[in-house]
N, CA, C and O atoms as a MOPAC input file, in Angstrom:
PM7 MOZYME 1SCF
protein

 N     12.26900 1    -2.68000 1    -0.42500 1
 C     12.42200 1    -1.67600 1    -1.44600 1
 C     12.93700 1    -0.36100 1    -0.87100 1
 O     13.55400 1     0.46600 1    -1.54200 1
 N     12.63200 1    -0.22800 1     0.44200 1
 C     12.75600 1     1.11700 1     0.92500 1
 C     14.19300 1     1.00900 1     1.34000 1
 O     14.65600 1     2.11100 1     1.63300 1
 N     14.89900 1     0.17700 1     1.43400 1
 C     16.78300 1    -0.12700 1     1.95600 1
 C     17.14500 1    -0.26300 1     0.52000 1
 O     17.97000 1    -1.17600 1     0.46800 1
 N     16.97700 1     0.09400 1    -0.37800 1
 C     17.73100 1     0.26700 1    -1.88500 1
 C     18.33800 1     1.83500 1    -2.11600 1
 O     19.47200 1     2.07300 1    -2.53300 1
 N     17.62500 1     2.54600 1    -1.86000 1
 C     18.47000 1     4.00800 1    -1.14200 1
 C     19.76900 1     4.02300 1    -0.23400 1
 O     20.96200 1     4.32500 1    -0.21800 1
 N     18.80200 1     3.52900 1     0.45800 1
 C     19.31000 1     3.11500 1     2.33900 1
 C     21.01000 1     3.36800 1     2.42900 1
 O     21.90200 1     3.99500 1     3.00000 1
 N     20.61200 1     2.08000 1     1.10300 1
 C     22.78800 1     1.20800 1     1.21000 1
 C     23.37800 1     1.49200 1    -0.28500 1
 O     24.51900 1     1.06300 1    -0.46000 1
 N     22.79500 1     2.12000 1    -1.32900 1
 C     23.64900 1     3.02200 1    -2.06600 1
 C     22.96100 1     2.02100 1    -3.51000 1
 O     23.43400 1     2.46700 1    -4.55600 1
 N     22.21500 1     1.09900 1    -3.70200 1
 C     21.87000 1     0.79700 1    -4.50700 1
 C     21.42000 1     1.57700 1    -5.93100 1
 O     22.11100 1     1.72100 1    -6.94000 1
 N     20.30500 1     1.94800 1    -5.73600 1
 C     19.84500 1     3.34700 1    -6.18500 1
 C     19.74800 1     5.09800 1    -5.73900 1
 O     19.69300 1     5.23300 1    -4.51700 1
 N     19.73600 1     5.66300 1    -6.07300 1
 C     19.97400 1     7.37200 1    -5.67000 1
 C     19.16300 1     7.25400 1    -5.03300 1
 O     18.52400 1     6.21200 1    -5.17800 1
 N     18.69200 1     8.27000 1    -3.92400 1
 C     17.10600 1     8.46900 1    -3.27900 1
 C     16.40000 1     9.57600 1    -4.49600 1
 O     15.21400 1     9.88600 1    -4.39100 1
 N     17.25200 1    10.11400 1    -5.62400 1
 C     16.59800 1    10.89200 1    -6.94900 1
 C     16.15400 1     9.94900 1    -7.70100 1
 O     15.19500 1    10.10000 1    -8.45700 1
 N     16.66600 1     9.11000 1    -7.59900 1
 C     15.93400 1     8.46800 1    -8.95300 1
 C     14.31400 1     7.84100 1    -9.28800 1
 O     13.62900 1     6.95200 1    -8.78200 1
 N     14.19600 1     8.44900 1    -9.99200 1
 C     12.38700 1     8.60600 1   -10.34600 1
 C     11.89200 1     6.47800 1   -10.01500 1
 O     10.71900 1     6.12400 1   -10.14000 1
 N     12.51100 1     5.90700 1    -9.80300 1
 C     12.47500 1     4.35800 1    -9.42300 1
 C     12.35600 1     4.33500 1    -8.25700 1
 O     11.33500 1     3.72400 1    -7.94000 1
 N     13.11900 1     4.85100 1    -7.11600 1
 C     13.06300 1     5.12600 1    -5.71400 1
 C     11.65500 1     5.95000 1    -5.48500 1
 O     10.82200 1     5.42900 1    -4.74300 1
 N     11.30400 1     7.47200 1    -6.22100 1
 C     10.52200 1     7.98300 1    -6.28900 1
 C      9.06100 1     7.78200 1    -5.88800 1
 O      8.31100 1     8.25100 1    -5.03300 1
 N      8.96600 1     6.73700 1    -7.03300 1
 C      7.60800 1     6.02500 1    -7.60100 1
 C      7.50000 1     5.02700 1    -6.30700 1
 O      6.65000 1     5.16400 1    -5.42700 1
 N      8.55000 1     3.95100 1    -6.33500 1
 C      8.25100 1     3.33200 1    -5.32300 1
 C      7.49100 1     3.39000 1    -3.69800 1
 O      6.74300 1     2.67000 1    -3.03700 1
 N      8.21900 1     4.76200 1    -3.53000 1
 C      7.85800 1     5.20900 1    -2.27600 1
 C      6.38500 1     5.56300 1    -2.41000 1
 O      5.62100 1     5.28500 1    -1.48600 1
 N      5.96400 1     6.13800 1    -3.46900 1
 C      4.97700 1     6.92700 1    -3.50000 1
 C      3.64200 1     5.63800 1    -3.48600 1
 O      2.50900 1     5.79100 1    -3.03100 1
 N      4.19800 1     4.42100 1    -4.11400 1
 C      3.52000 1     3.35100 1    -4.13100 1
 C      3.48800 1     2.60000 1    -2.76600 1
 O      2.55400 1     1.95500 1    -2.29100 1
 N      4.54600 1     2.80000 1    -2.32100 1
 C      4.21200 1     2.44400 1    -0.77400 1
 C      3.51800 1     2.92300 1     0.37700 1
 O      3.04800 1     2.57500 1     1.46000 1
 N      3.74200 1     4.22600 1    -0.65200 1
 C      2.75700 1     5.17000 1     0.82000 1
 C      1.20100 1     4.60400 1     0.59300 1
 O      0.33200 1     4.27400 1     1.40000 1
 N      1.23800 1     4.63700 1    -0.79500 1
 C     -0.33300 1     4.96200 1    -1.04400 1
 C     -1.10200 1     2.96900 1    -0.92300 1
 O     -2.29300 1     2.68400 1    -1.05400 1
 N     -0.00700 1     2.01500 1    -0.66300 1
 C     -1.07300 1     0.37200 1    -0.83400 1
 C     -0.48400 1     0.11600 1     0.42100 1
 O     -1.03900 1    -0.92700 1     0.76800 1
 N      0.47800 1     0.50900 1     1.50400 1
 C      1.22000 1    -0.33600 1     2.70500 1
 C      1.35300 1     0.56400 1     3.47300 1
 O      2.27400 1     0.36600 1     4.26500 1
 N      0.47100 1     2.12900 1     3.68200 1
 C      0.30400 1     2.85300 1     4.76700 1
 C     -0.93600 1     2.71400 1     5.61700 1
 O     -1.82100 1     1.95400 1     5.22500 1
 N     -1.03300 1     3.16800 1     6.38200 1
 C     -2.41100 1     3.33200 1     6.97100 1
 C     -1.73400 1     4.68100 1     8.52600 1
 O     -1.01400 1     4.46600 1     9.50100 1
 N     -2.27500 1     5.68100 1     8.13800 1
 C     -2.08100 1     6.41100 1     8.95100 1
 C     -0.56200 1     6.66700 1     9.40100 1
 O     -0.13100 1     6.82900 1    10.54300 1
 N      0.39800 1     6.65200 1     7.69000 1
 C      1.67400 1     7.07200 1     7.80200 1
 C      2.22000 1     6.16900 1     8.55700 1
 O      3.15400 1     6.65300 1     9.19600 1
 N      1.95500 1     4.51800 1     8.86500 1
 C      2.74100 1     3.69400 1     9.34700 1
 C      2.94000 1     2.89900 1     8.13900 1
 O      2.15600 1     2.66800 1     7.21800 1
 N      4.26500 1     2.49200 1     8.34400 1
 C      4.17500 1     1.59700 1     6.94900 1
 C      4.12900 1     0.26000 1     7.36300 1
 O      4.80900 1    -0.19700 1     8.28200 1
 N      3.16500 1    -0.49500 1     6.54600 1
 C      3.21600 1    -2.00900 1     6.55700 1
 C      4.39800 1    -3.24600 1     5.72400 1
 O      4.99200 1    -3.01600 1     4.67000 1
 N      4.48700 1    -4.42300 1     6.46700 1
 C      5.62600 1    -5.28100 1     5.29500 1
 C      4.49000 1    -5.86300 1     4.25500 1
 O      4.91000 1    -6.51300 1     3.29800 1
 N      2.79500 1    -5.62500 1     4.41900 1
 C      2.07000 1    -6.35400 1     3.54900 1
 C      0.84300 1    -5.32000 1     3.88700 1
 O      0.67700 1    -4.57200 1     4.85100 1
 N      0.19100 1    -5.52300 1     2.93300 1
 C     -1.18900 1    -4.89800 1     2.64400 1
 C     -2.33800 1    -5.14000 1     3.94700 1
 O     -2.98100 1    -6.12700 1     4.30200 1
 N     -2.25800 1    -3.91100 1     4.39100 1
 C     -3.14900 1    -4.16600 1     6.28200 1
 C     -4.30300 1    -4.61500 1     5.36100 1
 O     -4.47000 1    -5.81300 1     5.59000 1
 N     -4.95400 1    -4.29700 1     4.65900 1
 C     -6.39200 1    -4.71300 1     4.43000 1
 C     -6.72100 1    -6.30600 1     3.84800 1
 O     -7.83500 1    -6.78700 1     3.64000 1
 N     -5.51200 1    -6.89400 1     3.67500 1
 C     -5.81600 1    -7.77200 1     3.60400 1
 C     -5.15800 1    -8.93900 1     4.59900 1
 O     -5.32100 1   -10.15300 1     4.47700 1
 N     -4.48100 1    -8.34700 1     5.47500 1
 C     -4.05800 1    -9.21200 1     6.57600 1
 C     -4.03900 1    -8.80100 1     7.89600 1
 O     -3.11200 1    -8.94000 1     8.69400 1
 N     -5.69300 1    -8.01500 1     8.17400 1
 C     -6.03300 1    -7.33300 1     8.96600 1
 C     -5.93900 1    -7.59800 1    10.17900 1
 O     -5.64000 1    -6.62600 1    10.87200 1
 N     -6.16700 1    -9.12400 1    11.01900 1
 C     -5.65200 1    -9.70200 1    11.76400 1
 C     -4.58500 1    -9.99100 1    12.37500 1
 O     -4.42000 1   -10.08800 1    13.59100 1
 N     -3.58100 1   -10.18500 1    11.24900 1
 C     -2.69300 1   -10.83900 1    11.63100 1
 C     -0.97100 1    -9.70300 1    11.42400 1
 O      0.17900 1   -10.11500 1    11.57000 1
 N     -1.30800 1    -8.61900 1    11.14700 1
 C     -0.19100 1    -7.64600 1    10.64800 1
 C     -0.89800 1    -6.31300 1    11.04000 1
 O     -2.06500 1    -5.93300 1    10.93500 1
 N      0.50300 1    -5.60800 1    11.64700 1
 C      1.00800 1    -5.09100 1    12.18500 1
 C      1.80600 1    -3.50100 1    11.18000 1
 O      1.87300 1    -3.48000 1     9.95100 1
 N      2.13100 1    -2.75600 1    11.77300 1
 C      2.82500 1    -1.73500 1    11.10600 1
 C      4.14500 1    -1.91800 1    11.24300 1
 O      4.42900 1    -1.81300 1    12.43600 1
 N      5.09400 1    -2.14600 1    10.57400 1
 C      6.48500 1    -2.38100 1    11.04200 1
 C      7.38800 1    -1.80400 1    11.16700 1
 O      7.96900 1    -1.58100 1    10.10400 1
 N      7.88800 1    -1.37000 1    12.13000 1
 C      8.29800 1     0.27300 1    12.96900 1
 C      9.20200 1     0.52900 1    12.08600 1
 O      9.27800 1     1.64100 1    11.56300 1
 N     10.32700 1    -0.84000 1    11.68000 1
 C     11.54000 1     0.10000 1    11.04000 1
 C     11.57200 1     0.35500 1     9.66900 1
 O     12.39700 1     1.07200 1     9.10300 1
 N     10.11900 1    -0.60300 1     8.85200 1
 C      9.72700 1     0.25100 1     7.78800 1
 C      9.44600 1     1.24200 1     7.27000 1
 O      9.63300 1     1.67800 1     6.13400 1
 N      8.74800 1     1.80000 1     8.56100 1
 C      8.20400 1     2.82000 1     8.86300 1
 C      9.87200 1     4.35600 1     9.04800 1
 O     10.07500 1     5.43600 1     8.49300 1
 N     10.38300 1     3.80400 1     9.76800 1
 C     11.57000 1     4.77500 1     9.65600 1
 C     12.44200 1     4.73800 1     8.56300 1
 O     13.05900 1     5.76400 1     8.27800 1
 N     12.60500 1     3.61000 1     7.83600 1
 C     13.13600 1     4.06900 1     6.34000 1
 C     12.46300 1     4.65200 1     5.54600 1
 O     13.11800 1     5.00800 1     4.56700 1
 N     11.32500 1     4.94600 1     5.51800 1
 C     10.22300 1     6.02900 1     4.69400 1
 C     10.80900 1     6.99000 1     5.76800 1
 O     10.59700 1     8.11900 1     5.32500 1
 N     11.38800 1     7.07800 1     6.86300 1
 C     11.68800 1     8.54800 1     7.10000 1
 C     12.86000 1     9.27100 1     5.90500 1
 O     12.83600 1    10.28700 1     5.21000 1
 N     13.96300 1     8.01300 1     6.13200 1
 C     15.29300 1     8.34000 1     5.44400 1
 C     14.77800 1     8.44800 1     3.77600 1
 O     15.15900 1     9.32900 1     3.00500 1
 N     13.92800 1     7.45400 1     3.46600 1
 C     13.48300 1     7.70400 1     1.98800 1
 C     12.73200 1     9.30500 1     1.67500 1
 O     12.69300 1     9.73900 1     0.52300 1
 N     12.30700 1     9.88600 1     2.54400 1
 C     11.59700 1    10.78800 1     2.26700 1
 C     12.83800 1    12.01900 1     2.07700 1
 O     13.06600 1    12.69500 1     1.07400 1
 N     13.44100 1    12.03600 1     3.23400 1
 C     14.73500 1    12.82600 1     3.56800 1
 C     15.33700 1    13.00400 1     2.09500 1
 O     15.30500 1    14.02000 1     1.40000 1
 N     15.91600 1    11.70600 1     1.78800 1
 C     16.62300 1    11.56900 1     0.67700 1
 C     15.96500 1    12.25200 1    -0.74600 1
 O     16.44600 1    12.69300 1    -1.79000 1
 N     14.81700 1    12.11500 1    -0.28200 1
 C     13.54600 1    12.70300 1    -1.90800 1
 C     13.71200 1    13.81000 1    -1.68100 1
 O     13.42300 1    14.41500 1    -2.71300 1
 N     14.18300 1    14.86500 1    -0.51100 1
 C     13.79400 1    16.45200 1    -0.35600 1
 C     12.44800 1    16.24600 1     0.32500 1
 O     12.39000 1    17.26500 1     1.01400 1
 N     11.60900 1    15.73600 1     0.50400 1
 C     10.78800 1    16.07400 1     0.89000 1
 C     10.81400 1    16.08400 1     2.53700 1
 O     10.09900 1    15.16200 1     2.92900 1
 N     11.41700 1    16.84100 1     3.67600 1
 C     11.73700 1    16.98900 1     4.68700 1
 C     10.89000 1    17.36900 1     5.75700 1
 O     11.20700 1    17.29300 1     6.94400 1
 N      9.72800 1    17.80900 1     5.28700 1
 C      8.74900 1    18.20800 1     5.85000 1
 C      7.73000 1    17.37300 1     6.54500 1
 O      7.14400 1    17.61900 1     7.59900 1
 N      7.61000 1    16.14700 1     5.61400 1
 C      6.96400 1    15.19800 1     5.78500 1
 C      7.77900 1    13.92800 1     6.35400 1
 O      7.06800 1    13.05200 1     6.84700 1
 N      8.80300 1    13.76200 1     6.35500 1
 C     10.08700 1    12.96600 1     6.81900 1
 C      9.96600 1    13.42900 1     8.25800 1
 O     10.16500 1    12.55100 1     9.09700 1
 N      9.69600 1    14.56600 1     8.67100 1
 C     10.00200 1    15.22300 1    10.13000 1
 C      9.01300 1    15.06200 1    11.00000 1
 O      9.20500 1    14.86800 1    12.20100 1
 N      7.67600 1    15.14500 1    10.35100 1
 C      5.87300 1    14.82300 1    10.26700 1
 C      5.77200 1    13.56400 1    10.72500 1
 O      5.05600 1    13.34200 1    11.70200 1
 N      6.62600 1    12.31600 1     9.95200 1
 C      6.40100 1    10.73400 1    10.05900 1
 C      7.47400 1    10.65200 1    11.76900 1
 O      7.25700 1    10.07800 1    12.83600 1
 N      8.33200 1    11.31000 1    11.40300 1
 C      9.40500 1    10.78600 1    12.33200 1
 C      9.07500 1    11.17500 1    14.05900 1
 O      9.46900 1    10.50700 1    15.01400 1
 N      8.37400 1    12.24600 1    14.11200 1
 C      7.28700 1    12.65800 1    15.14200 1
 C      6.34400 1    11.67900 1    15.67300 1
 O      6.25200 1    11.31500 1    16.84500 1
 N      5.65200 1    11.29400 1    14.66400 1
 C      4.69600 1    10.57400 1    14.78400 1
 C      5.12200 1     8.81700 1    15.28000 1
 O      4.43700 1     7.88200 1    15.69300 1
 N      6.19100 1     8.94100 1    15.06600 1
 C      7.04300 1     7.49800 1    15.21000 1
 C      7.44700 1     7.19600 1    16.59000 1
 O      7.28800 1     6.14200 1    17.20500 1
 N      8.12300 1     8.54800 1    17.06900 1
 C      8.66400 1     8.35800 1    17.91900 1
 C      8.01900 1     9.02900 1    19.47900 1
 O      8.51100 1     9.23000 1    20.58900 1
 N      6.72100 1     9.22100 1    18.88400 1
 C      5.69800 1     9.81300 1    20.26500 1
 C      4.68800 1     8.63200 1    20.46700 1
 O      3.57400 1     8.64200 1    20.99100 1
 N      5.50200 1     7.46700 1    19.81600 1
 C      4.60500 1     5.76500 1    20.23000 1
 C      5.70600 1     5.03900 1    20.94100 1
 O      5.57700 1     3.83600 1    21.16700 1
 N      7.12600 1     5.90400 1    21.42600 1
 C      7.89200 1     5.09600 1    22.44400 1
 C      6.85800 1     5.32000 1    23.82700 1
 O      6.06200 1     6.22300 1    24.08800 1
 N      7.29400 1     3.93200 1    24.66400 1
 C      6.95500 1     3.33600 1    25.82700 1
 C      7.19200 1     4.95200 1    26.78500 1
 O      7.21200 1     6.16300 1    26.56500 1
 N      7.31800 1     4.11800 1    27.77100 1
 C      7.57200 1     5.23300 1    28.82300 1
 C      8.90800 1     5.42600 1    29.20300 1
 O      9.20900 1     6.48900 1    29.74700 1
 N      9.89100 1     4.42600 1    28.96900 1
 C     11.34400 1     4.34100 1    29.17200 1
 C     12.12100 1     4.65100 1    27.37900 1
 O     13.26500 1     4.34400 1    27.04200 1
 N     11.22800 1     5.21800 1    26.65300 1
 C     12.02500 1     5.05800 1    25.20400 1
 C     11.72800 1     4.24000 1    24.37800 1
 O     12.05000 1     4.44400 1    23.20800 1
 N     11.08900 1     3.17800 1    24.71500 1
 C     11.43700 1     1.84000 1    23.75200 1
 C     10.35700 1     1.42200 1    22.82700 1
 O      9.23100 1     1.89500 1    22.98500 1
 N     10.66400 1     0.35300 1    21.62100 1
 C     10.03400 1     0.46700 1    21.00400 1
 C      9.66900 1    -0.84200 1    20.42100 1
 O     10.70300 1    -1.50700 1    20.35000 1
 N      8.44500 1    -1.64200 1    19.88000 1
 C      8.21700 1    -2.67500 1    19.61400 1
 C      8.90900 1    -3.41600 1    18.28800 1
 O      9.62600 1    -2.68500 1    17.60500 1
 N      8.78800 1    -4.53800 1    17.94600 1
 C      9.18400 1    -4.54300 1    16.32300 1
 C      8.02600 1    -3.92000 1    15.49700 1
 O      8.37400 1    -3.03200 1    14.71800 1
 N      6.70300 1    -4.23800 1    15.53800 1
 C      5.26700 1    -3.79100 1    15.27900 1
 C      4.58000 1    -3.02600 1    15.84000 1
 O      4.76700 1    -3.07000 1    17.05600 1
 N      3.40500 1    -1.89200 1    15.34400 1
 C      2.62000 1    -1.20600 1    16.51000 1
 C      1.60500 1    -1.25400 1    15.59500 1
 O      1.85200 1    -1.42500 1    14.40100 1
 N      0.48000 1    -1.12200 1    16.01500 1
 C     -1.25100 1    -1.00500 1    15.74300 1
 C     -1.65500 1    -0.19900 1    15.89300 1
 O     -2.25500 1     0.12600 1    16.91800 1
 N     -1.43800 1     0.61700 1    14.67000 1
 C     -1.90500 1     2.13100 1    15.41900 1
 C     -3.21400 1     2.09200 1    15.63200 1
 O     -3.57200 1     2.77700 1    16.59100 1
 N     -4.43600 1     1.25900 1    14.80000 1
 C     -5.84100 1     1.16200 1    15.34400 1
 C     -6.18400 1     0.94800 1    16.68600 1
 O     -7.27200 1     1.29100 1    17.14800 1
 N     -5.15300 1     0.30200 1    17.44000 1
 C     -5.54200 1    -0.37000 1    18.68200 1
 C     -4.24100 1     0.63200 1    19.79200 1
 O     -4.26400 1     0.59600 1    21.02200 1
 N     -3.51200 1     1.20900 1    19.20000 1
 C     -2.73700 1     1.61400 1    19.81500 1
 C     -1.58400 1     1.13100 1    20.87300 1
 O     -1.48500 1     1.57300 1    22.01700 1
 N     -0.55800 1    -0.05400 1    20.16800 1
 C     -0.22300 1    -0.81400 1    21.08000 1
 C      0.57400 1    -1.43500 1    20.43500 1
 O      0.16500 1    -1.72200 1    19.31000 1
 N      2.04600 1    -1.93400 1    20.79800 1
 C      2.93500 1    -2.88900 1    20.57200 1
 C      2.73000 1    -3.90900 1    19.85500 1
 O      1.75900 1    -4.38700 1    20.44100 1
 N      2.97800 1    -4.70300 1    18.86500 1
 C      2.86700 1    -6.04800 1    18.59800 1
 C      4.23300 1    -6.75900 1    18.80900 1
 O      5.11800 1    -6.39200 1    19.58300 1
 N      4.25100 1    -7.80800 1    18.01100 1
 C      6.17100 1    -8.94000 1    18.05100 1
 C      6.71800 1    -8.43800 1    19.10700 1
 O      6.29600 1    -7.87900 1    20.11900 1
 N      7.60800 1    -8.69600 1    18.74900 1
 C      8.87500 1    -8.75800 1    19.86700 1
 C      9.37900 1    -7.69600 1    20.54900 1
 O      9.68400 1    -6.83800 1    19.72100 1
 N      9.59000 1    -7.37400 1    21.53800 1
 C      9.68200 1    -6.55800 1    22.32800 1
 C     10.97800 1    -6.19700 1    23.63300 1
 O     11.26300 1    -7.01800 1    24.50600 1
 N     11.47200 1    -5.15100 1    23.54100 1
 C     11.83500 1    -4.53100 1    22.64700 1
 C     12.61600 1    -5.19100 1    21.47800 1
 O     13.24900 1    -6.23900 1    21.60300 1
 N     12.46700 1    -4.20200 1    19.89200 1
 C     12.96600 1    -4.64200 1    18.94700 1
 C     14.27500 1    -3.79500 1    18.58900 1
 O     14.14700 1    -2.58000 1    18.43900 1
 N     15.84300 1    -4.54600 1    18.41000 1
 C     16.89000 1    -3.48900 1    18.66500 1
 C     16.91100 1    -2.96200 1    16.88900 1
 O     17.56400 1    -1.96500 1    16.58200 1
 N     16.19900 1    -3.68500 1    15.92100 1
 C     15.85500 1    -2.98200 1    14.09100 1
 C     15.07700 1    -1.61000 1    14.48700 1
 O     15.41700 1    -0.51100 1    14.05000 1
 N     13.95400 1    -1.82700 1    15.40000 1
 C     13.22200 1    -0.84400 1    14.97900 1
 C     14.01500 1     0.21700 1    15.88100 1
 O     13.56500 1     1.33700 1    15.64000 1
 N     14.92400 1     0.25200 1    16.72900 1
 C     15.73200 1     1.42500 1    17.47000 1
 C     17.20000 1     1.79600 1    16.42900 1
 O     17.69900 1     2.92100 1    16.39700 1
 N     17.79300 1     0.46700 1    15.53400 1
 C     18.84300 1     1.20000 1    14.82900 1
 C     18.20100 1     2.08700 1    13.75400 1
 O     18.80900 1     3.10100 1    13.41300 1
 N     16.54800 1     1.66700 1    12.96900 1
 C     16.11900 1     2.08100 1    12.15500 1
 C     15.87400 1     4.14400 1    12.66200 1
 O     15.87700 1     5.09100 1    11.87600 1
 N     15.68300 1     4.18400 1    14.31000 1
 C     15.02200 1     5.48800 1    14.40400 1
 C     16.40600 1     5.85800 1    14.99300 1
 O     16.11600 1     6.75100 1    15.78900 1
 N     17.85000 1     5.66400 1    15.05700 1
 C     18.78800 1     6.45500 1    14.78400 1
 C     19.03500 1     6.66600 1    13.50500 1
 O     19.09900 1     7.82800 1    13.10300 1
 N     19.20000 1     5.69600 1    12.71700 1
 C     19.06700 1     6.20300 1    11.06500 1
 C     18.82600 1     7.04900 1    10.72100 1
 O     19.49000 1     7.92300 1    10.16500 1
 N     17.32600 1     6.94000 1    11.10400 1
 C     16.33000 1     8.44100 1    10.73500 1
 C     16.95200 1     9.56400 1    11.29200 1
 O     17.28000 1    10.58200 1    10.68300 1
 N     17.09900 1     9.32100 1    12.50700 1
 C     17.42600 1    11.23400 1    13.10000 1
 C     18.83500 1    11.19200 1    12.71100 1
 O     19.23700 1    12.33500 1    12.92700 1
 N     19.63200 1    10.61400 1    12.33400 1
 C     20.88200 1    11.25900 1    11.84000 1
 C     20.81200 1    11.42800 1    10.42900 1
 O     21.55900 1    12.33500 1    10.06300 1
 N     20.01600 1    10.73500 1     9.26100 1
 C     19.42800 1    11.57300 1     8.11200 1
 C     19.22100 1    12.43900 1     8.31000 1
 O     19.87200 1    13.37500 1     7.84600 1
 N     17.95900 1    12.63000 1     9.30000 1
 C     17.31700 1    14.05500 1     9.14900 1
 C     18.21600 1    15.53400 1     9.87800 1
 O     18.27200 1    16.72800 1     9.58300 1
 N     18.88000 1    14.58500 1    11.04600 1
 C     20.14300 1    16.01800 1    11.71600 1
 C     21.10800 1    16.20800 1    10.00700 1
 O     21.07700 1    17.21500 1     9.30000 1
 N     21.71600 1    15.19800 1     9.78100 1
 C     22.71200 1    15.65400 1     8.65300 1
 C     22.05600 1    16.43000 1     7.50900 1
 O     22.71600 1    17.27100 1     6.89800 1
 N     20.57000 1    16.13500 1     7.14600 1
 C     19.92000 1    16.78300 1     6.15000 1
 C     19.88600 1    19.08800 1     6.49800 1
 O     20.24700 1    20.12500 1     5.94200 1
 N     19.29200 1    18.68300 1     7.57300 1
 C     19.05600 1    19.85500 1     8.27000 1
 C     20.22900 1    20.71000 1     9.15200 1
 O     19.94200 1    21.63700 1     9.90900 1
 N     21.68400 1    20.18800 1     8.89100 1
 C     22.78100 1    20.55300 1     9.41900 1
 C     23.31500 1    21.90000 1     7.83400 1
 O     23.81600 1    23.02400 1     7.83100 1
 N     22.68100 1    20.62000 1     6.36400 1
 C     23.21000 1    21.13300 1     5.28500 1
 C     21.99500 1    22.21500 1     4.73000 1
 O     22.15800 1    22.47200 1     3.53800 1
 N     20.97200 1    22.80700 1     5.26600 1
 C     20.15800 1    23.20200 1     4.95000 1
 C     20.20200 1    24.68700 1     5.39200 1
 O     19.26900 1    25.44100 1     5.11500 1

């Protein structure tokens, strides 16, 4: 839902994009990571999924809301390794990598983001 902005489907204005997000934050977050499924009920076995997690950057960007886009994108990218890199999944409870490793989605997903957020903040 969050790549319907992304690739020109829907506006990032439109009160559909809006809602959505706002529904994602609030049933598939947990500590501003976003999940592909509901952590509480697949507590075991799932993970936060990094580049979900960075299209709620670009989704946020796109909403105006930049503040919090800049907030997530911080928070995203102060869970790279020691060389940069980044998992497909992270746990933020446990603090630690999950899948595959390195994942090259969750690194095109966090250029995405910072060139949203540079181009947002270039026009600002």
């Amino acid at each position: 839902m969050l790549l319907l902005p992304i690739f020109g489907f829907l506006s990032f204005k439109d009160e559909r994009v809006k809602s959505t997000m706002d529904v994602l934050q609030k049933k598939l977050s947990r500590d501003g990571f976003i999940y592909r499924f509901s952590p509480s009920s697949r507590k075991d076995r799932e993970s936060a999924f990094i580049a979900c997690s960075f299209w709620m950057v670009q989704n946020l960007v796109g909403a105006g809301r930049l503040l919090d886009a800049e907030r997530l994108f911080e928070k995203l990218i102060s869970q790279r390794n020691d060389v940069g890199l980044l998992s497909e999944e992270y746990n933020p409870e446990q603090r630690r990598f999950m899948g595959n490793f390195p994942q090259a989605l969750s690194h095109i997903a966090l250029i995405n983001a910072a060139r949203k957020l540079a181009s947002h903040q270039a026009h600002s």
